[in-house]
mmCIF file of the N, C-alpha and C atoms, coordinates in Angstrom:
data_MODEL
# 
_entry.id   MODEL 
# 
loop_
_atom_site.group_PDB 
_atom_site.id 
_atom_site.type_symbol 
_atom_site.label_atom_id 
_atom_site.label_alt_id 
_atom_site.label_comp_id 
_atom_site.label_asym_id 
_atom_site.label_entity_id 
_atom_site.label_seq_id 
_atom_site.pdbx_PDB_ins_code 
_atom_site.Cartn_x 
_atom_site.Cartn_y 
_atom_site.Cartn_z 
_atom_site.occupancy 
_atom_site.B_iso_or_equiv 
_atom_site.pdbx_formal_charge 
_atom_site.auth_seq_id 
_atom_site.auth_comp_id 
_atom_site.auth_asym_id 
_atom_site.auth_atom_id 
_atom_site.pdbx_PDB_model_num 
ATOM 1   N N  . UNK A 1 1  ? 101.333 115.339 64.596 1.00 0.00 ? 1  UNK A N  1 
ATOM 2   C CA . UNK A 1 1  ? 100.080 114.597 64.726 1.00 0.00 ? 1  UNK A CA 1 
ATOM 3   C C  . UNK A 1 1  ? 99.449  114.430 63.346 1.00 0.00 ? 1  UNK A C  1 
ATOM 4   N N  . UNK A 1 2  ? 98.958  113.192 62.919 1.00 0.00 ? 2  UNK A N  1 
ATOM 5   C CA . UNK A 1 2  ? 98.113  113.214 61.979 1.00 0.00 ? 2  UNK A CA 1 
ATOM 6   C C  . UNK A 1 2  ? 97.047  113.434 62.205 1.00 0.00 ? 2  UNK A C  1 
ATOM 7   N N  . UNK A 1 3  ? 96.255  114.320 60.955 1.00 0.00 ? 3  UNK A N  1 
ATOM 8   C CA . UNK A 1 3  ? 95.082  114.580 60.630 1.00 0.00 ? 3  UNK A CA 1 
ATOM 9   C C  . UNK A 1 3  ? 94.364  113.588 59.366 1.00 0.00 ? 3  UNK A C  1 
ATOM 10  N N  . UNK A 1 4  ? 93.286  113.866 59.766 1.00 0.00 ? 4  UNK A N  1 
ATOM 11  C CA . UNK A 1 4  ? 92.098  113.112 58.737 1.00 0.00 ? 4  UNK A CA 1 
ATOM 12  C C  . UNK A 1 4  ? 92.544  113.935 57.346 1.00 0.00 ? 4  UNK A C  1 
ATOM 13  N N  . UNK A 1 5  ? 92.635  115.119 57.555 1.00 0.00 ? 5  UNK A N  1 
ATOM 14  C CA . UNK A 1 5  ? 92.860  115.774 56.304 1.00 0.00 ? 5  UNK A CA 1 
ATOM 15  C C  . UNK A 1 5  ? 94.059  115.024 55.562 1.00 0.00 ? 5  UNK A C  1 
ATOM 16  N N  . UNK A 1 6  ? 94.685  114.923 56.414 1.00 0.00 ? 6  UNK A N  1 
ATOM 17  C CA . UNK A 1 6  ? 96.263  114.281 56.067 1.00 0.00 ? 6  UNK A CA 1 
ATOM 18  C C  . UNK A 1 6  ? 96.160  112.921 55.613 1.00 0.00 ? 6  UNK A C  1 
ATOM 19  N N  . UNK A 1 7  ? 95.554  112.114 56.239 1.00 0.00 ? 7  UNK A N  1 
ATOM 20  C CA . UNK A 1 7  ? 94.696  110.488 55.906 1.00 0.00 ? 7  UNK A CA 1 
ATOM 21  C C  . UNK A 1 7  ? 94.278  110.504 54.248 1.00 0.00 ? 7  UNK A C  1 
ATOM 22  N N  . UNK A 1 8  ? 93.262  111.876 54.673 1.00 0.00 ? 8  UNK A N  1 
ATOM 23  C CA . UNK A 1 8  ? 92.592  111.528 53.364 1.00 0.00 ? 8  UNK A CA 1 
ATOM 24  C C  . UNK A 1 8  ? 93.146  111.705 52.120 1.00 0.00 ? 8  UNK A C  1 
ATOM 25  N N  . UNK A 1 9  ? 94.368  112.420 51.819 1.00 0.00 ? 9  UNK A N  1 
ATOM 26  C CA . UNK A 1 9  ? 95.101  112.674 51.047 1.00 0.00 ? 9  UNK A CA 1 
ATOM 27  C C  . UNK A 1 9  ? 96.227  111.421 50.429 1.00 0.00 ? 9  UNK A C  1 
ATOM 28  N N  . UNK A 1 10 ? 96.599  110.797 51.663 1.00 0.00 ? 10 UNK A N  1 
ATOM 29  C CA . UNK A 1 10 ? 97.181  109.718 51.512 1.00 0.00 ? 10 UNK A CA 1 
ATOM 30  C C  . UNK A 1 10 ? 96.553  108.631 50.807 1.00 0.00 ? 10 UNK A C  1 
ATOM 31  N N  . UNK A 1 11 ? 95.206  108.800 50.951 1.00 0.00 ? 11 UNK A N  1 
ATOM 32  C CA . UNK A 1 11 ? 94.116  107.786 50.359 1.00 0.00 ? 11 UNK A CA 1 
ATOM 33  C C  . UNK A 1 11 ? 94.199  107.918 48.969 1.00 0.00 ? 11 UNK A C  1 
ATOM 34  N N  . UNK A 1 12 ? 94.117  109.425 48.835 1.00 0.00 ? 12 UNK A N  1 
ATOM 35  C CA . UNK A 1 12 ? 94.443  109.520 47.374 1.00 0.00 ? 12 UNK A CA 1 
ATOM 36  C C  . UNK A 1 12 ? 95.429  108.819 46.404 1.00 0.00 ? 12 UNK A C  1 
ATOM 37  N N  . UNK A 1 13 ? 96.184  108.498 47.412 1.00 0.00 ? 13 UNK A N  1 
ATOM 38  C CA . UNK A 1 13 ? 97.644  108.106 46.531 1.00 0.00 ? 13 UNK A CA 1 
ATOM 39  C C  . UNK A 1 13 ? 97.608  106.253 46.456 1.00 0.00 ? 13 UNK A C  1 
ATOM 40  N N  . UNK A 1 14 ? 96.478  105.958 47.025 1.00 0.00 ? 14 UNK A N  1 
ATOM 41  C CA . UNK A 1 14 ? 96.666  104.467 47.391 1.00 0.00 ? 14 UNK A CA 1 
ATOM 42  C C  . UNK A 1 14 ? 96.369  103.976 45.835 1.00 0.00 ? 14 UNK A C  1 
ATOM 43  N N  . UNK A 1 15 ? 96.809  103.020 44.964 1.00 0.00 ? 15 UNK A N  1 
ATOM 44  C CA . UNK A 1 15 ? 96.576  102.378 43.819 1.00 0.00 ? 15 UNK A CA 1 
ATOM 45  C C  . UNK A 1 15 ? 94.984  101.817 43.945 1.00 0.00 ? 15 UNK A C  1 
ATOM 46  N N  . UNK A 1 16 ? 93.990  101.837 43.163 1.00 0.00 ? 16 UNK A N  1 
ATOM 47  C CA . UNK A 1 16 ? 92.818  101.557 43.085 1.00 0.00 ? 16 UNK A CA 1 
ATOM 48  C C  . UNK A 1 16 ? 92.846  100.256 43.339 1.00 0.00 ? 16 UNK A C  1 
ATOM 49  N N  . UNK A 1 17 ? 93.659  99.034  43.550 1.00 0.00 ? 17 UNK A N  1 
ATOM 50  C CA . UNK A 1 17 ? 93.856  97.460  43.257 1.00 0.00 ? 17 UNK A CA 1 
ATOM 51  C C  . UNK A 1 17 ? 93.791  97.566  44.837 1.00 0.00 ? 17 UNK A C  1 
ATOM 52  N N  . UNK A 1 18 ? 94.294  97.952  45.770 1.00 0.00 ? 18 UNK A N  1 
ATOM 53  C CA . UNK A 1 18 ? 94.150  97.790  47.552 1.00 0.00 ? 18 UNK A CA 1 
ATOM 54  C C  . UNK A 1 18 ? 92.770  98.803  48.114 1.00 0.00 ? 18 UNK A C  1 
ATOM 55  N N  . UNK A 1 19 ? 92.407  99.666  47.308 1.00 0.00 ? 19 UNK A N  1 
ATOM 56  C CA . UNK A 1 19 ? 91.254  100.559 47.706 1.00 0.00 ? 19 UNK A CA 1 
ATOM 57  C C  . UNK A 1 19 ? 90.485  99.086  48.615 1.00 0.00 ? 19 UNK A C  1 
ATOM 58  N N  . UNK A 1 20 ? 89.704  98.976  48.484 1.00 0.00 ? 20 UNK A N  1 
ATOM 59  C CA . UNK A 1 20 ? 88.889  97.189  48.856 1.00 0.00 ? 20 UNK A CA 1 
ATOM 60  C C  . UNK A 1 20 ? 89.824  97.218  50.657 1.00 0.00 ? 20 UNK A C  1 
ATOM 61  N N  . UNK A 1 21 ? 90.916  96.729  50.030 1.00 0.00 ? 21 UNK A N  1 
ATOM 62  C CA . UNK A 1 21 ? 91.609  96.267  51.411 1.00 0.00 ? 21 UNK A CA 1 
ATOM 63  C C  . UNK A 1 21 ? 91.811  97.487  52.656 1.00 0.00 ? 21 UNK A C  1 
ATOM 64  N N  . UNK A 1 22 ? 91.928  98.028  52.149 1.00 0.00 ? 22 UNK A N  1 
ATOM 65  C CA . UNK A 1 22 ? 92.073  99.943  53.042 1.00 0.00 ? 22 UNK A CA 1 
ATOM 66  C C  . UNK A 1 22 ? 90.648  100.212 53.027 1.00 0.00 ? 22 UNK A C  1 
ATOM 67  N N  . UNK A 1 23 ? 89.891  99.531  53.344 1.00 0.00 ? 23 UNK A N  1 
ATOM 68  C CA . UNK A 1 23 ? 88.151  100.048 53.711 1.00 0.00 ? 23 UNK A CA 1 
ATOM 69  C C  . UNK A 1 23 ? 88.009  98.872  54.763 1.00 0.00 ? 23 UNK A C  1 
ATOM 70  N N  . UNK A 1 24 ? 88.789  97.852  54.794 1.00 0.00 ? 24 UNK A N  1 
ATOM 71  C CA . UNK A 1 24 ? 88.483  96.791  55.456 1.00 0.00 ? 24 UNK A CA 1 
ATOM 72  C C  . UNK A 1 24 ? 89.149  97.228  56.554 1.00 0.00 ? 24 UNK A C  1 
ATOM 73  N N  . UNK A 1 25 ? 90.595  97.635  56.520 1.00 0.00 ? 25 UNK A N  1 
ATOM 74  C CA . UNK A 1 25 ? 91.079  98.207  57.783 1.00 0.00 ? 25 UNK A CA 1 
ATOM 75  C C  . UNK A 1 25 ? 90.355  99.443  58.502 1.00 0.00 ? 25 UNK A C  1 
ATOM 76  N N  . UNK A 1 26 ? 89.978  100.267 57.576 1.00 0.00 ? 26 UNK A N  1 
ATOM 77  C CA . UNK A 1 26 ? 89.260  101.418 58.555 1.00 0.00 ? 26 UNK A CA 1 
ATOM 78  C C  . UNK A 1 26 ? 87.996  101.324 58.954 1.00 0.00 ? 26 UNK A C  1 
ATOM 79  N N  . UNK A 1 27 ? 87.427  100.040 58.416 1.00 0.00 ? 27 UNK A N  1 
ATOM 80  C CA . UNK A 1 27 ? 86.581  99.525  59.063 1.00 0.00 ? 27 UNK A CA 1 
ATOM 81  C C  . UNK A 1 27 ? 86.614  98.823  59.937 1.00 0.00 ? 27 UNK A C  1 
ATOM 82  N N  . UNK A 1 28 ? 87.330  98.510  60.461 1.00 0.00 ? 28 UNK A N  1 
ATOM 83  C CA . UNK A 1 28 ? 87.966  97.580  61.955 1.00 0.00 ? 28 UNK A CA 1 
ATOM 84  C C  . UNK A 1 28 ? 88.178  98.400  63.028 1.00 0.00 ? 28 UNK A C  1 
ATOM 85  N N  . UNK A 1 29 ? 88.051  99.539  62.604 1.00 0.00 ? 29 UNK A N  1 
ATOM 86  C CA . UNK A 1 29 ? 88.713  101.006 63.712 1.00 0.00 ? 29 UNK A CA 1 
ATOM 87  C C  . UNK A 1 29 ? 86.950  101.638 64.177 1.00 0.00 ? 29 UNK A C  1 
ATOM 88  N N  . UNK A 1 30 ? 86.118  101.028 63.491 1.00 0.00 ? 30 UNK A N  1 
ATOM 89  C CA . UNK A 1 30 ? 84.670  101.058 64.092 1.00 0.00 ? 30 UNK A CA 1 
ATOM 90  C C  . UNK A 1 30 ? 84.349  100.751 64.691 1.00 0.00 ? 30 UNK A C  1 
ATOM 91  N N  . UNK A 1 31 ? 85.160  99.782  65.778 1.00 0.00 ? 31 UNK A N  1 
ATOM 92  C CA . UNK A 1 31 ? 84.822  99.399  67.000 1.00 0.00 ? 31 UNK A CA 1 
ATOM 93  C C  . UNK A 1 31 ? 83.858  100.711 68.121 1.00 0.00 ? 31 UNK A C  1 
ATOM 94  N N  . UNK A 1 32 ? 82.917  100.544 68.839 1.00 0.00 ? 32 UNK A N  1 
ATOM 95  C CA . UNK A 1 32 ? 82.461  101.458 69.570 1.00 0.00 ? 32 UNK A CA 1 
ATOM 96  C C  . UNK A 1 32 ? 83.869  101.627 70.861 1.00 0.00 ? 32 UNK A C  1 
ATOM 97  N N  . UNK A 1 33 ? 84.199  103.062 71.395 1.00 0.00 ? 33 UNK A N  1 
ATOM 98  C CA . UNK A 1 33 ? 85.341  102.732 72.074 1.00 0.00 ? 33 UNK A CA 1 
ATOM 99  C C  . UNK A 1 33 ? 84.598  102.753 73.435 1.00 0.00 ? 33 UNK A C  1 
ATOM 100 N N  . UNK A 1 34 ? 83.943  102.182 73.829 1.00 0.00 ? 34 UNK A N  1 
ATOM 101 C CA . UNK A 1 34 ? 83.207  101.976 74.984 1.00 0.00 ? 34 UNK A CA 1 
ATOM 102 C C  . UNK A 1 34 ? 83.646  100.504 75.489 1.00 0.00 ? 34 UNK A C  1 
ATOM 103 N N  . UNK A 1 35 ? 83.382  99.960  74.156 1.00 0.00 ? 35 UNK A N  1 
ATOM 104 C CA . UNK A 1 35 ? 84.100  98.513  74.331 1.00 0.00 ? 35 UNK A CA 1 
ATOM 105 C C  . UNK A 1 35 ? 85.196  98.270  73.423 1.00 0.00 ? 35 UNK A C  1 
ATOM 106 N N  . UNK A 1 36 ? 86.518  97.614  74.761 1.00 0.00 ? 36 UNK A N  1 
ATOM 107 C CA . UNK A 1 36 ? 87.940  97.374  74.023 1.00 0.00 ? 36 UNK A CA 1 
ATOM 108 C C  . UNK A 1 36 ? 87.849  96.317  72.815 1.00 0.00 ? 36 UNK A C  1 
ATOM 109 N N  . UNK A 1 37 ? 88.910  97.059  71.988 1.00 0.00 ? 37 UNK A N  1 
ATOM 110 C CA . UNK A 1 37 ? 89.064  96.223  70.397 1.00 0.00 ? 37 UNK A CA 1 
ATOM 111 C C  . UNK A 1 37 ? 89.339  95.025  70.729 1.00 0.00 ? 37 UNK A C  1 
ATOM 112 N N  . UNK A 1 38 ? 89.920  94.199  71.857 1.00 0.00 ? 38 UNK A N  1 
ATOM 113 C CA . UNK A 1 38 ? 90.421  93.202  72.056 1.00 0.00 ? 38 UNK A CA 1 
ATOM 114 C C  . UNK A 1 38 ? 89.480  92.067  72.433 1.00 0.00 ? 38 UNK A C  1 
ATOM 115 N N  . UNK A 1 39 ? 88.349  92.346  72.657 1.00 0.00 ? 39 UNK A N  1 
ATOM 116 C CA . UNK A 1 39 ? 86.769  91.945  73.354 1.00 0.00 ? 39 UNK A CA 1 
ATOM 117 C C  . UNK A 1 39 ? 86.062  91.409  72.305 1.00 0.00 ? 39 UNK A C  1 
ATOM 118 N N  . UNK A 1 40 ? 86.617  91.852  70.905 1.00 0.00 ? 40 UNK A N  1 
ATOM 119 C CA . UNK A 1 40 ? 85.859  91.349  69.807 1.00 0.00 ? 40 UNK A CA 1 
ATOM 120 C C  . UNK A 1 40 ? 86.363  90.285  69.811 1.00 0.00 ? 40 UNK A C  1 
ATOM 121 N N  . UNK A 1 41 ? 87.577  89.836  69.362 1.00 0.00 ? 41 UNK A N  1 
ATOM 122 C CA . UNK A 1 41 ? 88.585  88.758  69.381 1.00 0.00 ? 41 UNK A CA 1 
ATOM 123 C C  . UNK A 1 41 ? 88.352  88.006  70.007 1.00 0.00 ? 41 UNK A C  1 
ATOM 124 N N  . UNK A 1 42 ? 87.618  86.425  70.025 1.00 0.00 ? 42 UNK A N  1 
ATOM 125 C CA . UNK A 1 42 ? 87.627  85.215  70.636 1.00 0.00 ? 42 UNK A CA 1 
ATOM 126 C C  . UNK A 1 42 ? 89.082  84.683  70.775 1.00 0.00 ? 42 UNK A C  1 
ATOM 127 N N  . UNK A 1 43 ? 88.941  84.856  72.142 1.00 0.00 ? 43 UNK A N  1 
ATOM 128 C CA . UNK A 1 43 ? 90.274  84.449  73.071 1.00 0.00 ? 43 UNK A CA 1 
ATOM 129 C C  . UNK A 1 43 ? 90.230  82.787  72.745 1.00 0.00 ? 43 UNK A C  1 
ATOM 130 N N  . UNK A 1 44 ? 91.065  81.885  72.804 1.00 0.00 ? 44 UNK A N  1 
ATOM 131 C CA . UNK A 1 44 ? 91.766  80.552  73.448 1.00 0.00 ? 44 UNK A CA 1 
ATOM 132 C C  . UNK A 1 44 ? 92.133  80.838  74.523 1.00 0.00 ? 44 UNK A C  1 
ATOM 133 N N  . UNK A 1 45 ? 91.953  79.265  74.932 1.00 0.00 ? 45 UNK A N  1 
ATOM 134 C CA . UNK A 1 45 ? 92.121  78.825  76.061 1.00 0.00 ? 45 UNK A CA 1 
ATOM 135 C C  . UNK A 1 45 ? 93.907  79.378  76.247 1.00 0.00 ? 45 UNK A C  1 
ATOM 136 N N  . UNK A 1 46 ? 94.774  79.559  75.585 1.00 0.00 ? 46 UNK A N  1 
ATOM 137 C CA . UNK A 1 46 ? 95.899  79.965  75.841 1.00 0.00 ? 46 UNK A CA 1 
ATOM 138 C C  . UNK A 1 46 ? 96.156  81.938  76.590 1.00 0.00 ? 46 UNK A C  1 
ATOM 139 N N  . UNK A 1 47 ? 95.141  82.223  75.308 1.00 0.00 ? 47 UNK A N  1 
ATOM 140 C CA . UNK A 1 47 ? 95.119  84.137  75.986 1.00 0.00 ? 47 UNK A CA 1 
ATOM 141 C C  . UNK A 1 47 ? 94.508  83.957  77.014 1.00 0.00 ? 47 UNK A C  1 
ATOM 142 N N  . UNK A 1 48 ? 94.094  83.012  77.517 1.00 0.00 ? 48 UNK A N  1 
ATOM 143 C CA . UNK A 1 48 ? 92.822  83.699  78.860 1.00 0.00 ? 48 UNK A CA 1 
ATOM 144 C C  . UNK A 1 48 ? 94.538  83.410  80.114 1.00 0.00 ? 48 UNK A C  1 
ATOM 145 N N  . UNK A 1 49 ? 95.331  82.562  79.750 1.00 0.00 ? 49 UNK A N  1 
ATOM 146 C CA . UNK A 1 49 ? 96.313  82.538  81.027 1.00 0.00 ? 49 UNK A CA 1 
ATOM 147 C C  . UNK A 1 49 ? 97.407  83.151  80.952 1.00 0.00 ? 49 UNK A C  1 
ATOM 148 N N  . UNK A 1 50 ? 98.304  83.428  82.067 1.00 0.00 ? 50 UNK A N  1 
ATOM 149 C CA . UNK A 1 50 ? 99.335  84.226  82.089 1.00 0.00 ? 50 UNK A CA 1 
ATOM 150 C C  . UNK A 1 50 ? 100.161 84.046  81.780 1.00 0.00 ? 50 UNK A C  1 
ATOM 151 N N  . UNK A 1 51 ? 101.180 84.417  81.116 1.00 0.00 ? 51 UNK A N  1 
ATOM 152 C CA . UNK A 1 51 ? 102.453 83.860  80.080 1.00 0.00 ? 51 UNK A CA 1 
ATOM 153 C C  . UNK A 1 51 ? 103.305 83.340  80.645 1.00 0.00 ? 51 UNK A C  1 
ATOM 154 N N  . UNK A 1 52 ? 103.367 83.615  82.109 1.00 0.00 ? 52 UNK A N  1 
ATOM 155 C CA . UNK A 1 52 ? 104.343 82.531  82.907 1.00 0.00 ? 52 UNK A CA 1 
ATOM 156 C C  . UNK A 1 52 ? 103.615 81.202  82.755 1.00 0.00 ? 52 UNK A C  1 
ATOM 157 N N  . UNK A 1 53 ? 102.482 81.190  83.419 1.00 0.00 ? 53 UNK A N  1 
ATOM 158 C CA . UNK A 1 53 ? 101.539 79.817  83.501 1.00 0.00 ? 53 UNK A CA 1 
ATOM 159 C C  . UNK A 1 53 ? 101.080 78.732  82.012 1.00 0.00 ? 53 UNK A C  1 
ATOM 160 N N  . UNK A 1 54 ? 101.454 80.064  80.926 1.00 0.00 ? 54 UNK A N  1 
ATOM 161 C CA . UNK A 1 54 ? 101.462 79.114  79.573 1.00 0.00 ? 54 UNK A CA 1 
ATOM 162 C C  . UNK A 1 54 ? 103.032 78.522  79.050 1.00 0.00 ? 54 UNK A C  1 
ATOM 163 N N  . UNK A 1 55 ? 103.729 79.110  79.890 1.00 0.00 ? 55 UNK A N  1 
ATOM 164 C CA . UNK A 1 55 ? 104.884 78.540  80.073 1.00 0.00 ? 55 UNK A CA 1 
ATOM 165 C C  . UNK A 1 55 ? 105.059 77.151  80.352 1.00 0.00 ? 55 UNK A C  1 
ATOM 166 N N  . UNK A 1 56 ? 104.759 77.067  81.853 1.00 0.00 ? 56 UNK A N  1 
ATOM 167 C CA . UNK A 1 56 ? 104.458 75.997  82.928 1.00 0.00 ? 56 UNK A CA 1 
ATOM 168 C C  . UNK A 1 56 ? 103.948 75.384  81.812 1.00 0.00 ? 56 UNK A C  1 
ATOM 169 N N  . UNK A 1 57 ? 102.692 75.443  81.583 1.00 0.00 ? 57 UNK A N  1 
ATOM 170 C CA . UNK A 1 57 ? 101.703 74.072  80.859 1.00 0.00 ? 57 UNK A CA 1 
ATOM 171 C C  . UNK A 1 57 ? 102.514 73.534  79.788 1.00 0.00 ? 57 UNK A C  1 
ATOM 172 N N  . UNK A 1 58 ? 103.155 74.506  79.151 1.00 0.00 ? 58 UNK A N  1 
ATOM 173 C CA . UNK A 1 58 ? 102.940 73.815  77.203 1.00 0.00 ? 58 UNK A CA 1 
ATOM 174 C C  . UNK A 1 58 ? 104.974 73.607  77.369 1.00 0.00 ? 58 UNK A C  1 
ATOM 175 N N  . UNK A 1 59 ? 105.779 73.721  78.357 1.00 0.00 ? 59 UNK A N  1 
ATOM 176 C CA . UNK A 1 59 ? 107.709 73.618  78.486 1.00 0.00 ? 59 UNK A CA 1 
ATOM 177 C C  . UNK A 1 59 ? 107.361 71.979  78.442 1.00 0.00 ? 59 UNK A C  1 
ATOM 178 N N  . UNK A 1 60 ? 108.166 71.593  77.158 1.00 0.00 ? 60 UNK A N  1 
ATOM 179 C CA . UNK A 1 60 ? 108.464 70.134  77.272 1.00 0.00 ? 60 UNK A CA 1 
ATOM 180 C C  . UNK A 1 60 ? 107.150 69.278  76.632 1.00 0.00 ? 60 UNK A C  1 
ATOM 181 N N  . UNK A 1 61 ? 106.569 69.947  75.837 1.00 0.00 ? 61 UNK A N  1 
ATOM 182 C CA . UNK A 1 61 ? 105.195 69.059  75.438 1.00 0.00 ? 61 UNK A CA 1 
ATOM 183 C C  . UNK A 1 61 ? 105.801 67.902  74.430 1.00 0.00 ? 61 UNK A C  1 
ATOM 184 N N  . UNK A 1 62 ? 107.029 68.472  73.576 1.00 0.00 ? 62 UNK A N  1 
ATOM 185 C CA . UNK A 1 62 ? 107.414 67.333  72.784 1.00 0.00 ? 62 UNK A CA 1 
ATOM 186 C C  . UNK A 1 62 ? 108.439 66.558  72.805 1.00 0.00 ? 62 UNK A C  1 
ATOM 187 N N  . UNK A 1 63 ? 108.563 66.045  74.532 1.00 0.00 ? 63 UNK A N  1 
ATOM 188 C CA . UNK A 1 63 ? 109.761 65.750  75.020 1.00 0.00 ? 63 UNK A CA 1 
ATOM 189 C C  . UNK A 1 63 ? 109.579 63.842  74.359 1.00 0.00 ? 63 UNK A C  1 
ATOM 190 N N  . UNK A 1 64 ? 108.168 63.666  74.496 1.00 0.00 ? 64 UNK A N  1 
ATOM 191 C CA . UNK A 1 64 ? 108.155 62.103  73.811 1.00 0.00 ? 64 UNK A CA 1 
ATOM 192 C C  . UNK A 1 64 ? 108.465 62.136  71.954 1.00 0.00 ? 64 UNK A C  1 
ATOM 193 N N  . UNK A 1 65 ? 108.552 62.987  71.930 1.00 0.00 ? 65 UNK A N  1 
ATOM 194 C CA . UNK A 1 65 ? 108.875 63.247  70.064 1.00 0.00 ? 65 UNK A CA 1 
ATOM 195 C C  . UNK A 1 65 ? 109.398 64.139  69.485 1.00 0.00 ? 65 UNK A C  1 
ATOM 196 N N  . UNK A 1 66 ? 111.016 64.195  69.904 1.00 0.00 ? 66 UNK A N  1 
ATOM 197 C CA . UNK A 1 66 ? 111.639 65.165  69.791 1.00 0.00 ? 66 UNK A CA 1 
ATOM 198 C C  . UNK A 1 66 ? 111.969 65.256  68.247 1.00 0.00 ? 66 UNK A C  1 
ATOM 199 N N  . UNK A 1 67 ? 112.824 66.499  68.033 1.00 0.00 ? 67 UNK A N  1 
ATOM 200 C CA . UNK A 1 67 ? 112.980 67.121  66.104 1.00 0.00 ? 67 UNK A CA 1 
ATOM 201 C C  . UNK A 1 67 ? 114.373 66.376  66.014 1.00 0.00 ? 67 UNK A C  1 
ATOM 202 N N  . UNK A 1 68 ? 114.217 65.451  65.376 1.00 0.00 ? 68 UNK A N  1 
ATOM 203 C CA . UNK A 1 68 ? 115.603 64.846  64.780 1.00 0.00 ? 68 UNK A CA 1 
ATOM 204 C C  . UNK A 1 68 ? 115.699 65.437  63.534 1.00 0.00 ? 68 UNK A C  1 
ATOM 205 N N  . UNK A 1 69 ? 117.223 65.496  63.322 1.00 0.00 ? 69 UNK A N  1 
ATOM 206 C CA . UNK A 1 69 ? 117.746 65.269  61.925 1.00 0.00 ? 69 UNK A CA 1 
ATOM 207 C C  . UNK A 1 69 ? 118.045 64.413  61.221 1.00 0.00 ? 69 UNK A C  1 
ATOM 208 N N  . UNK A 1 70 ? 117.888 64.452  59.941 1.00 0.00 ? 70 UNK A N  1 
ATOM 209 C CA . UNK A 1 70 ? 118.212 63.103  59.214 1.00 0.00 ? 70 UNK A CA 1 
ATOM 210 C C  . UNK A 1 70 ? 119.645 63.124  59.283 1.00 0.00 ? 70 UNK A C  1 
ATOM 211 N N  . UNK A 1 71 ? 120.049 62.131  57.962 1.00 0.00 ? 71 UNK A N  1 
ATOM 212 C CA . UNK A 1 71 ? 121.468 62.260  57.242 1.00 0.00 ? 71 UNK A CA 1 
ATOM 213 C C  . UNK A 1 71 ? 121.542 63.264  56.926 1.00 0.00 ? 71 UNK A C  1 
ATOM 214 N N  . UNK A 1 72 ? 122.448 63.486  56.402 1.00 0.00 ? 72 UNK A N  1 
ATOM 215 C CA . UNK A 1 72 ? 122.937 65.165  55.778 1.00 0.00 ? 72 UNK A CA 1 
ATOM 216 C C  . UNK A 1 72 ? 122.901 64.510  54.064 1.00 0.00 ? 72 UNK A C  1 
ATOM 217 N N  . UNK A 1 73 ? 123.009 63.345  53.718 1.00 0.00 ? 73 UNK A N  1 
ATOM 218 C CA . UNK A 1 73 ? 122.735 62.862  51.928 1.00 0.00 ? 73 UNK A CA 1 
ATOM 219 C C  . UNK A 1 73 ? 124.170 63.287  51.625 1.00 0.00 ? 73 UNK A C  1 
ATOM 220 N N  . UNK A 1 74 ? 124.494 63.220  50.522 1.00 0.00 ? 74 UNK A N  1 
ATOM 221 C CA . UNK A 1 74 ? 125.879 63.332  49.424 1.00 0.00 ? 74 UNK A CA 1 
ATOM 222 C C  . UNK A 1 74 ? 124.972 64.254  48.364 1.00 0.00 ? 74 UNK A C  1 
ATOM 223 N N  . UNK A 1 75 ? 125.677 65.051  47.503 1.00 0.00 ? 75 UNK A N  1 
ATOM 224 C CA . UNK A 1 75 ? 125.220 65.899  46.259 1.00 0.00 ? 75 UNK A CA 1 
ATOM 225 C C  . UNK A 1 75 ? 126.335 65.652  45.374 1.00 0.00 ? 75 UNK A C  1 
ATOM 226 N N  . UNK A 1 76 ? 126.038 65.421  43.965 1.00 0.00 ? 76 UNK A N  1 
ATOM 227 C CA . UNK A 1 76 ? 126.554 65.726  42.786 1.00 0.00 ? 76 UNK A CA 1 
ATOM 228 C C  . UNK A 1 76 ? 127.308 67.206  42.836 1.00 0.00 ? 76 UNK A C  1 
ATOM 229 N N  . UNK A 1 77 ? 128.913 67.371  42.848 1.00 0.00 ? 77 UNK A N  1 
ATOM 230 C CA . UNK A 1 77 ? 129.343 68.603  42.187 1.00 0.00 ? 77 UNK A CA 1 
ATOM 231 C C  . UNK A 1 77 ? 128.949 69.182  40.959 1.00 0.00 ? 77 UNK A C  1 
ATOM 232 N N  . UNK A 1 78 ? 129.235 70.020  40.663 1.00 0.00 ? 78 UNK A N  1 
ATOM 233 C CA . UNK A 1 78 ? 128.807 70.402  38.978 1.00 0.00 ? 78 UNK A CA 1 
ATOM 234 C C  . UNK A 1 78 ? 130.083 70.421  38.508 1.00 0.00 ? 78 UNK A C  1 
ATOM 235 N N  . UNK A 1 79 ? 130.209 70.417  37.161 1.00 0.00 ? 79 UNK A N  1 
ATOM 236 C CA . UNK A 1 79 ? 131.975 70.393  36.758 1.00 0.00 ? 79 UNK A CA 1 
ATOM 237 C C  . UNK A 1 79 ? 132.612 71.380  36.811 1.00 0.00 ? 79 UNK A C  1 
ATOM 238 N N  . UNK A 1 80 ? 132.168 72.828  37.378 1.00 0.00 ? 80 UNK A N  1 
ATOM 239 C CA . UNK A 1 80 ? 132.925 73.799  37.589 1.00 0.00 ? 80 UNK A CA 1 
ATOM 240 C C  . UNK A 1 80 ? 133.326 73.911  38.894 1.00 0.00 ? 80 UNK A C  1 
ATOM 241 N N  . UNK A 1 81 ? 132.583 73.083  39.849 1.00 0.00 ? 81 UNK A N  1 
ATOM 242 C CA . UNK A 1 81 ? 133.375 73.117  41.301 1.00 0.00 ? 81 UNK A CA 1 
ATOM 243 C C  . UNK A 1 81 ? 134.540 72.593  41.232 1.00 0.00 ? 81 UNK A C  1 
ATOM 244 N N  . UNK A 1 82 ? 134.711 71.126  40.453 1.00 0.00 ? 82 UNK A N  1 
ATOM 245 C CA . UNK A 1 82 ? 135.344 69.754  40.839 1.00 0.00 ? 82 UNK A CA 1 
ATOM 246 C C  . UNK A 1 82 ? 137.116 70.391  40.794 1.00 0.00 ? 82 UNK A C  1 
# 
């Protein structure tokens, strides 16, 4: 199990250039746990439905404009292939 003691030691070792960024993460862990971390997060209209049903909706959306490939082009050898 980790400990805070153990955390904080690790902190020690972090390069002063991410210090900034490693305050931002353990500041995200301040969530009150009364209310889920996930509650902060503004959902889309996609998370609010069920992954079968976002299935259903969005299978085949780019059936009028499908991914073609081009030509494949010609390239110059270099003179050590030829």
């Amino acid at each position: 199990m980790i400990t805070k003691a153990f955390l904080k030691s690790a902190i020690d070792k972090v390069p002063d250039e991410y210090l900034d960024i490693l305050y931002r993460i353990l500041k995200a862990f301040e969530i009150p746990i009364e209310e889920p971390p996930l509650k902060k997060i503004k959902n889309t209209d996609h998370e609010n439905l069920d992954w079968h049903q976002f299935i259903k909706e969005t299978y085949g959306s780019l059936a009028d404009t499908p991914i073609q490939r081009g030509e494949q082009g010609k390239f110059e050898l270099s003179e050590g292939l030829k």
